[in-house]
PyMOL Python script that loads the backbone (N, CA, C, O; Angstrom):
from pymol import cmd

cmd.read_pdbstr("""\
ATOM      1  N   UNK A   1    -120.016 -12.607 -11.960  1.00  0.00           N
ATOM      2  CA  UNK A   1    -121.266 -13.046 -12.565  1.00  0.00           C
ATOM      3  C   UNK A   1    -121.082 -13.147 -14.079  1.00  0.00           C
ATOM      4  O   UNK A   1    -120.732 -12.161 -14.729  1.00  0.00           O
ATOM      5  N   UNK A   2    -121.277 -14.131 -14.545  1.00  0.00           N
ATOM      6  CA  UNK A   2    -121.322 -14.229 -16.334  1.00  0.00           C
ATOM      7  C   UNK A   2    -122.730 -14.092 -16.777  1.00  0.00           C
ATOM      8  O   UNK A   2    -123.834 -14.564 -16.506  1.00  0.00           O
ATOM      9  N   UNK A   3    -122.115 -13.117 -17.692  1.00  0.00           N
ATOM     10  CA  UNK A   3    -123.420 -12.168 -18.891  1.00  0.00           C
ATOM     11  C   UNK A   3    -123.775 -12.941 -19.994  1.00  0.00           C
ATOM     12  O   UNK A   3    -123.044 -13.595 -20.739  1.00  0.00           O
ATOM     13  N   UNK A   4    -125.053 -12.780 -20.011  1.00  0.00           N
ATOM     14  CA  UNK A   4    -126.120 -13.400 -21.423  1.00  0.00           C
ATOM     15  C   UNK A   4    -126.391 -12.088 -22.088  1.00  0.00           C
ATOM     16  O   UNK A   4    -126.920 -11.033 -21.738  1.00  0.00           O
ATOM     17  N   UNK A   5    -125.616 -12.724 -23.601  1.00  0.00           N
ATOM     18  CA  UNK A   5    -126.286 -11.650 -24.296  1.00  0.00           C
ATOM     19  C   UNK A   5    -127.057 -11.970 -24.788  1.00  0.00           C
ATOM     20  O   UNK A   5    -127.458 -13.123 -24.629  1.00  0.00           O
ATOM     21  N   UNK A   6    -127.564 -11.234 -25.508  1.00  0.00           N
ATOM     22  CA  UNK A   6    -129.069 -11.144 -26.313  1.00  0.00           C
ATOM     23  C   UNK A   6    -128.620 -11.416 -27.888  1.00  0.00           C
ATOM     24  O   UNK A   6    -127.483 -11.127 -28.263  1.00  0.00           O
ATOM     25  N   UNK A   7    -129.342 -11.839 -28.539  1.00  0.00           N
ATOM     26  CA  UNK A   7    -129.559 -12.386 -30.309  1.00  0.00           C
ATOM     27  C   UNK A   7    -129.186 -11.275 -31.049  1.00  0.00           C
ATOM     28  O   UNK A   7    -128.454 -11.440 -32.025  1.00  0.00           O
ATOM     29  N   UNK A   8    -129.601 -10.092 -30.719  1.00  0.00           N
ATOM     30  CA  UNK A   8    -128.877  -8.792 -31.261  1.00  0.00           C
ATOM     31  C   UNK A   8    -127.746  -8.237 -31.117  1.00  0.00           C
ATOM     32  O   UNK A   8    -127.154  -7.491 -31.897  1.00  0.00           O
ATOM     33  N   UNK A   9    -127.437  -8.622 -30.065  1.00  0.00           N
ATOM     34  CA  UNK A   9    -125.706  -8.247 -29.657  1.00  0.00           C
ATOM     35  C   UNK A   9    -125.143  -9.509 -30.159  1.00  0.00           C
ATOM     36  O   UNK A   9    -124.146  -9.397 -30.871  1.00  0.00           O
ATOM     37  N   UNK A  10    -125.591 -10.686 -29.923  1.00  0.00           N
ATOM     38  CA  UNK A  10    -124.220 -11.584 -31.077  1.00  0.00           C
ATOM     39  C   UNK A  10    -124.371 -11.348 -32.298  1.00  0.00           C
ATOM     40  O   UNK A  10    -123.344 -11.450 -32.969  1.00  0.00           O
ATOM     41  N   UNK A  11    -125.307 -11.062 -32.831  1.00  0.00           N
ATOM     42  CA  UNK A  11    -125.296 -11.183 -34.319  1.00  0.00           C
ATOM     43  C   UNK A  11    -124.704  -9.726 -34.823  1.00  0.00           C
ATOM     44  O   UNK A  11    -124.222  -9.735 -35.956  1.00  0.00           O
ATOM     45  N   UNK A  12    -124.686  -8.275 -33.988  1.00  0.00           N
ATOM     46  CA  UNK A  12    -123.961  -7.973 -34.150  1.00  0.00           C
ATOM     47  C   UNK A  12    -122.469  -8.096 -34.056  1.00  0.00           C
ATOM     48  O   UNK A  12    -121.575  -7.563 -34.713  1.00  0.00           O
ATOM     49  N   UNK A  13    -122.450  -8.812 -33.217  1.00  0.00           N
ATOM     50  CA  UNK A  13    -120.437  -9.089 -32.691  1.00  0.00           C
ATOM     51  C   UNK A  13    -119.650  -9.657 -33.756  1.00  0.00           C
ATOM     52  O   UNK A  13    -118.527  -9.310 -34.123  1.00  0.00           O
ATOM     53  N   UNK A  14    -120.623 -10.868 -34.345  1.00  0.00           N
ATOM     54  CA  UNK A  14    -120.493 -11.422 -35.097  1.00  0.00           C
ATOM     55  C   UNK A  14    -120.365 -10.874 -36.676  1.00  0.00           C
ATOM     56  O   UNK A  14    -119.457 -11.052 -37.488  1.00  0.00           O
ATOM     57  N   UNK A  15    -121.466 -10.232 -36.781  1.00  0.00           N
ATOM     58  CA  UNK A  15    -121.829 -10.098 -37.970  1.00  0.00           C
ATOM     59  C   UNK A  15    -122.044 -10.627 -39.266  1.00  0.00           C
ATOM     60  O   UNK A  15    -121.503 -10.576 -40.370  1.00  0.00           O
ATOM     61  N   UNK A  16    -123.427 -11.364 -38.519  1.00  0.00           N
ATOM     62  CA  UNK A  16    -124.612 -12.080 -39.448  1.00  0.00           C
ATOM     63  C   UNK A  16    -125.404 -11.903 -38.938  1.00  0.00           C
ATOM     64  O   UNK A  16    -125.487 -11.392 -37.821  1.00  0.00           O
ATOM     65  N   UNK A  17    -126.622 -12.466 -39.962  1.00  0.00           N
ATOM     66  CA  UNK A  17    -127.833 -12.038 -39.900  1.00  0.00           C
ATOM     67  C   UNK A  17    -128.717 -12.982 -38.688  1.00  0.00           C
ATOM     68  O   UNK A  17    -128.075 -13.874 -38.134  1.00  0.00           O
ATOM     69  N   UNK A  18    -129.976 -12.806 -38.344  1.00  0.00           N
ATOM     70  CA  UNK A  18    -130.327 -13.055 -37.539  1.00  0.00           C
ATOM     71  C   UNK A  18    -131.137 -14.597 -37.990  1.00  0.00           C
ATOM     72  O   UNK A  18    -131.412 -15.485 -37.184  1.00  0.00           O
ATOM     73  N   UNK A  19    -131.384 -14.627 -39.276  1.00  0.00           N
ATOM     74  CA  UNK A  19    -131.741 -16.117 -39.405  1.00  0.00           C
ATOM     75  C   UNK A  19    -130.654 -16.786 -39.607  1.00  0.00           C
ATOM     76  O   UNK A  19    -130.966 -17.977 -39.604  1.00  0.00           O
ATOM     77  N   UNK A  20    -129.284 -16.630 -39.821  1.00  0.00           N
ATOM     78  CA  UNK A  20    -127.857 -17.382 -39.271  1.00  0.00           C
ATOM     79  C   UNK A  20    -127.811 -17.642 -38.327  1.00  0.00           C
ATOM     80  O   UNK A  20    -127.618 -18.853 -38.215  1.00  0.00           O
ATOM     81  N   UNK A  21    -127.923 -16.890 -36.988  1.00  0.00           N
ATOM     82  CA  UNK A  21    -127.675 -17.463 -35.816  1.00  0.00           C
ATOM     83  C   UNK A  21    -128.640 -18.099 -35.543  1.00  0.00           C
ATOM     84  O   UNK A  21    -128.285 -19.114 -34.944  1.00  0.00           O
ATOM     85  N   UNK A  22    -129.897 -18.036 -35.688  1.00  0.00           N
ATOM     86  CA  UNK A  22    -130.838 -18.982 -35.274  1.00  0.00           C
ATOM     87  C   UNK A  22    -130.731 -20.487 -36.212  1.00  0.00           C
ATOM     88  O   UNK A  22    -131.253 -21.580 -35.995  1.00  0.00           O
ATOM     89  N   UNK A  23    -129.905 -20.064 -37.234  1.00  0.00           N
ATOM     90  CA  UNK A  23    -129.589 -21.685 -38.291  1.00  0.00           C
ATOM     91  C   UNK A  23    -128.857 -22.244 -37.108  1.00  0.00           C
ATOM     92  O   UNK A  23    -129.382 -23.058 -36.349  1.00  0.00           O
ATOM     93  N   UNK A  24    -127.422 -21.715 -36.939  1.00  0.00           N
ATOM     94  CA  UNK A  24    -126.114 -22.143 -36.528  1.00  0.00           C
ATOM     95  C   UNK A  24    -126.756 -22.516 -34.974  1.00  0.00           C
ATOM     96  O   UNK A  24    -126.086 -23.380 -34.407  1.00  0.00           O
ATOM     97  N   UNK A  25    -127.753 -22.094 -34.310  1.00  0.00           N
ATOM     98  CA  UNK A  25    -128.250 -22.396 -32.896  1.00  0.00           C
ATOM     99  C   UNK A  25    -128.808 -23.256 -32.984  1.00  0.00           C
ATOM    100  O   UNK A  25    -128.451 -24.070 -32.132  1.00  0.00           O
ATOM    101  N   UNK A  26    -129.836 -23.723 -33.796  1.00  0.00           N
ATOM    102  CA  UNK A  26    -130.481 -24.968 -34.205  1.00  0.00           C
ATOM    103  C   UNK A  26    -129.436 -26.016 -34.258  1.00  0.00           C
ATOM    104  O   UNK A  26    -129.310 -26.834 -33.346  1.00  0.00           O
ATOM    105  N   UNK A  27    -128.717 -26.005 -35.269  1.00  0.00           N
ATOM    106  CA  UNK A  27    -127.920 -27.447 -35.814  1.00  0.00           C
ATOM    107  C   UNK A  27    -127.073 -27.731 -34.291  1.00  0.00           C
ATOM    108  O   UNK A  27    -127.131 -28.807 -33.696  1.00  0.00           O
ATOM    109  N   UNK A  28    -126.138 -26.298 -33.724  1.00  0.00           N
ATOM    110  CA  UNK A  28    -126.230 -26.701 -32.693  1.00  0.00           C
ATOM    111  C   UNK A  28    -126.340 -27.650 -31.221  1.00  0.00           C
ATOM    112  O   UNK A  28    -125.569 -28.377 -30.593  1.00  0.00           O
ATOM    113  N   UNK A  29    -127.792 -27.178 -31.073  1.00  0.00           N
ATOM    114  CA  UNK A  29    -128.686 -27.850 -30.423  1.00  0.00           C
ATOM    115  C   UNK A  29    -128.919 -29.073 -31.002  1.00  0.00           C
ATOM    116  O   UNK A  29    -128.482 -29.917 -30.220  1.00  0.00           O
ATOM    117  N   UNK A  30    -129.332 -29.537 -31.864  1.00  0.00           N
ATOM    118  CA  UNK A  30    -129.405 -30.851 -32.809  1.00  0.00           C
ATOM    119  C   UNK A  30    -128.214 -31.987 -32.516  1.00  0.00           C
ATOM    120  O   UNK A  30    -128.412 -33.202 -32.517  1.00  0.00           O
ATOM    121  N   UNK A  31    -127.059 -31.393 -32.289  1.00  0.00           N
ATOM    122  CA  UNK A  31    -125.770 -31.827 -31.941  1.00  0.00           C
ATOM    123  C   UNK A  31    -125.678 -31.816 -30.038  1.00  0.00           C
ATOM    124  O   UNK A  31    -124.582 -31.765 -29.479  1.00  0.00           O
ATOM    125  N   UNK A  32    -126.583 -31.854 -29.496  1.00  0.00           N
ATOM    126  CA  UNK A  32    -126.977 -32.085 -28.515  1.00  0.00           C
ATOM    127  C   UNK A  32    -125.795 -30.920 -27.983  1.00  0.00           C
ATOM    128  O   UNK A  32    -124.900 -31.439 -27.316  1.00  0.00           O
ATOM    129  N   UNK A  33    -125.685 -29.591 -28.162  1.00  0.00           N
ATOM    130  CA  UNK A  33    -125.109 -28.394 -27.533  1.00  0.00           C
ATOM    131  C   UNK A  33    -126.024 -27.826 -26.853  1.00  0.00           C
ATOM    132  O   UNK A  33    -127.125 -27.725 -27.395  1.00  0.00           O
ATOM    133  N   UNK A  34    -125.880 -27.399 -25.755  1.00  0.00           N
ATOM    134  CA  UNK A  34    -127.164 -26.561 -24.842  1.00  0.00           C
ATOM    135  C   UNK A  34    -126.896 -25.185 -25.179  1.00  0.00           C
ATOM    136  O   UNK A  34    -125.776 -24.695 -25.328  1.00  0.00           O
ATOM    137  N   UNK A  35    -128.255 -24.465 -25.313  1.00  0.00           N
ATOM    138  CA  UNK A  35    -127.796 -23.015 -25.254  1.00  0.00           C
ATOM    139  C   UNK A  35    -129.423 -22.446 -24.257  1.00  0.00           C
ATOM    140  O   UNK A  35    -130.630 -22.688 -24.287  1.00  0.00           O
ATOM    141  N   UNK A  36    -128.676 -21.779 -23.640  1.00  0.00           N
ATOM    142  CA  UNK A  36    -129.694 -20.942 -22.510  1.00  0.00           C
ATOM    143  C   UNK A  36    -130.672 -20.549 -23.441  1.00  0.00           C
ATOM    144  O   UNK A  36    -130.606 -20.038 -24.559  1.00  0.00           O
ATOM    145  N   UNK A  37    -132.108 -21.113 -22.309  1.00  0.00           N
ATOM    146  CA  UNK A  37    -133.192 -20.060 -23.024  1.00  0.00           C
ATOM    147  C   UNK A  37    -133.180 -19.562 -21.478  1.00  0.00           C
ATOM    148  O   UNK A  37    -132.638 -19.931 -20.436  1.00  0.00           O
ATOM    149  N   UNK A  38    -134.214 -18.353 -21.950  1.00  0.00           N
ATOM    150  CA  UNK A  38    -135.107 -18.014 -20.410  1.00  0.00           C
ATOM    151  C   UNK A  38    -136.980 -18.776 -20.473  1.00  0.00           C
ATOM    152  O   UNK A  38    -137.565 -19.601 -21.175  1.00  0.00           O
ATOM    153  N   UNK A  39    -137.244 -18.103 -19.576  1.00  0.00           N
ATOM    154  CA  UNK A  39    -138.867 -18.601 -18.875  1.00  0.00           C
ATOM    155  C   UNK A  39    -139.498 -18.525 -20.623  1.00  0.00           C
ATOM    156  O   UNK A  39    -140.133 -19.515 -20.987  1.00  0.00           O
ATOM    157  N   UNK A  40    -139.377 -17.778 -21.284  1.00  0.00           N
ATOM    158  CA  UNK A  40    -140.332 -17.772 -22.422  1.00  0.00           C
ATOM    159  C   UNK A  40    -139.754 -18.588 -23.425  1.00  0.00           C
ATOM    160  O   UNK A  40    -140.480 -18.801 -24.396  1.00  0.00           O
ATOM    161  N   UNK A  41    -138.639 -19.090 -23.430  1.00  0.00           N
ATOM    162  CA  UNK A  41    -137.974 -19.932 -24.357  1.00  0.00           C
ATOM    163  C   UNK A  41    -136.916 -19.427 -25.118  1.00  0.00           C
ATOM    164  O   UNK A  41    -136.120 -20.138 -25.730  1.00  0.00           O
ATOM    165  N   UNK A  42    -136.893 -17.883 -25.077  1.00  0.00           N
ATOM    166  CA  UNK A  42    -135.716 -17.415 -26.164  1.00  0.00           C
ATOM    167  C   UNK A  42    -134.499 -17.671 -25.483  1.00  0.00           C
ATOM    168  O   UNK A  42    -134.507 -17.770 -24.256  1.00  0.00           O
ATOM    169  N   UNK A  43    -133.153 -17.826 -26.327  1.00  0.00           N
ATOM    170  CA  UNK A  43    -131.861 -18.093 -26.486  1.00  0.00           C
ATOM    171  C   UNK A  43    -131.602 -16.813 -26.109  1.00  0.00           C
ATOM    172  O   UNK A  43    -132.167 -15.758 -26.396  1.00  0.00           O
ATOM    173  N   UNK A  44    -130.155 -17.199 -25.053  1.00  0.00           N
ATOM    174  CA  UNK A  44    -129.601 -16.128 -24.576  1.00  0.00           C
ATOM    175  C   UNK A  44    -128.322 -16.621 -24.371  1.00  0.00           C
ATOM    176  O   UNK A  44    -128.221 -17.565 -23.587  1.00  0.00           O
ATOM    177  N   UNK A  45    -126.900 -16.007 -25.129  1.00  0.00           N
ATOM    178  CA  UNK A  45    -125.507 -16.432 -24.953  1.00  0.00           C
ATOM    179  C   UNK A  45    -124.896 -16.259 -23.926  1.00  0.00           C
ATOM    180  O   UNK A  45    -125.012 -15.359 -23.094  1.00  0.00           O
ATOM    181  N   UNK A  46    -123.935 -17.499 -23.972  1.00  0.00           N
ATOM    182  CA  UNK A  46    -122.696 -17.131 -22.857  1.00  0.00           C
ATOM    183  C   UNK A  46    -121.652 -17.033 -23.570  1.00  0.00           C
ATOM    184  O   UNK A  46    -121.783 -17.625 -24.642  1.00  0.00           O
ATOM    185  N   UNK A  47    -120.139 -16.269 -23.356  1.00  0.00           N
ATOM    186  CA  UNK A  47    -119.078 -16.164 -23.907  1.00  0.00           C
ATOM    187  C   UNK A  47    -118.624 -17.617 -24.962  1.00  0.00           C
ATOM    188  O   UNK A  47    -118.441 -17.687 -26.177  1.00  0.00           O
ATOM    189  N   UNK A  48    -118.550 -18.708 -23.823  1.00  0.00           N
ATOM    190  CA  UNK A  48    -118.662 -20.112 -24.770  1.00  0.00           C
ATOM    191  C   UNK A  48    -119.198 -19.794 -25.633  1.00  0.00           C
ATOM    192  O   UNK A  48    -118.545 -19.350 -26.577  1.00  0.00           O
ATOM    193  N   UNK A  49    -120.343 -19.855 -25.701  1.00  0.00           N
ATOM    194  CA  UNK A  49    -121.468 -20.010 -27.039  1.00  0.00           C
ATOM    195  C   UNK A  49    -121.236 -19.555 -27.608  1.00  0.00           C
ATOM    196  O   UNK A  49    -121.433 -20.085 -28.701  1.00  0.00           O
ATOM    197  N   UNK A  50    -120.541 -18.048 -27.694  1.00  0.00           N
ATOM    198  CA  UNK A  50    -120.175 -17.282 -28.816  1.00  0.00           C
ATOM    199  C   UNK A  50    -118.904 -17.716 -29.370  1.00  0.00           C
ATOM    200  O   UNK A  50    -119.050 -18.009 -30.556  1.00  0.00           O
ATOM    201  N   UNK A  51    -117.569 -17.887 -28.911  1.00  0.00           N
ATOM    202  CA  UNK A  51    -116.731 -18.669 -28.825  1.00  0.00           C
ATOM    203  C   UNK A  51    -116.883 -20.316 -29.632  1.00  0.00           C
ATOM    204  O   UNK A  51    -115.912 -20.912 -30.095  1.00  0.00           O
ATOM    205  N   UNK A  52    -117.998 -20.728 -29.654  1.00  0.00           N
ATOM    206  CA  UNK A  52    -118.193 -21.881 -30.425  1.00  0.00           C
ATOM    207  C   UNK A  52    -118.728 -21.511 -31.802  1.00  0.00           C
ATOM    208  O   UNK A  52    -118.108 -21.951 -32.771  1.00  0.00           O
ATOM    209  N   UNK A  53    -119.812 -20.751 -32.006  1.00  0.00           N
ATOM    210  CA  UNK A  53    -120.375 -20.253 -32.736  1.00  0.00           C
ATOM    211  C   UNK A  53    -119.304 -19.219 -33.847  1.00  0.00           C
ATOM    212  O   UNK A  53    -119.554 -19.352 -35.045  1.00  0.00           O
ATOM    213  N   UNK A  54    -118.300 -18.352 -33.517  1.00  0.00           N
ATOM    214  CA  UNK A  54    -117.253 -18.030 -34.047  1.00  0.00           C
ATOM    215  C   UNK A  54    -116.522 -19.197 -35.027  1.00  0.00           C
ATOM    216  O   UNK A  54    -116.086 -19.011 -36.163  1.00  0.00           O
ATOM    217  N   UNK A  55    -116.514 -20.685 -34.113  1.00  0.00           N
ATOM    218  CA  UNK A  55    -115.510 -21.329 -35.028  1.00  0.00           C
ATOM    219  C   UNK A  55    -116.550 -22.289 -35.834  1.00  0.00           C
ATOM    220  O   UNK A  55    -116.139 -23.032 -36.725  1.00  0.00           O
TER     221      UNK A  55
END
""", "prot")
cmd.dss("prot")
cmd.show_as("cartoon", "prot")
cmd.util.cbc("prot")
cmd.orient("prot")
């Protein structure tokens, strides 16, 4: 089964702030990249995503 993390665990993994990842998720998305929401709409990662988001 592949794990979604949560906005707090990448941005810790990462280490940036939390209006970074929501920049870098936007433009993203803008670039027609999908990133998981759930039922309420928030963003939730997959390894990819983080993996993209890294480079």
């Amino acid at each position: 089964m592949t794990e979604i993390y949560s906005p707090s665990y990448v941005q810790d993994l990462l280490g940036i702030d939390s209006s970074t990842l929501r920049k870098y998720a936007i433009l993203l998305e803008g670039h027609g990249y999908s990133i998981h929401r759930n039922s309420k709409g928030h963003r939730g990662y997959f390894d990819k995503d983080v993996s993209t988001l890294r480079q």
